[in-house]
Phi, psi and omega in degrees: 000140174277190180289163173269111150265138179235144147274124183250137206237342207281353170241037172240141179290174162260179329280018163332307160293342164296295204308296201280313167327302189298313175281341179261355149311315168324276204297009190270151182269165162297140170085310153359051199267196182203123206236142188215149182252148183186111145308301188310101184287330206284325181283349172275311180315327185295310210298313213256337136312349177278317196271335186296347174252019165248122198282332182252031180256129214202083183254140170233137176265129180235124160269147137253177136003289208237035163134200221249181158205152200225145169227122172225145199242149199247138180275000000 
């Protein structure tokens, strides 16, 4: 496994928060993860069509309590 990066998305606007998401997605390597906090349902629905069309990408959605938490793994 590569590094771990986390995002906390949740004080961030739209689409600010896609954009930075999308982009520390760019940069991710094999191995790679990214553990990202996102309040916002509408924003988790964007997130997870951006990862379902990226193919070497292994992502999972968790709700919590106060919002979501999405792990995505780069394969």
């Amino acid at each position: 496994m590569g590094p771990c990066m986390r995002l906390n998305l949740d004080e961030l606007p739209w689409p600010v928060n896609v954009l930075t998401f999308n982009r520390a997605i760019d940069g991710m390597q094999p191995g790679d993860i990214i553990m990202a906090t996102i309040a916002d349902a509408h924003v988790v629905d964007n997130l997870k069509r951006i990862l379902g069309s990226l193919p070497d990408l292994f992502f999972d959605v968790v709700q919590k309590k106060r919002g979501y938490h999405i792990q995505v793994i780069r394969k």
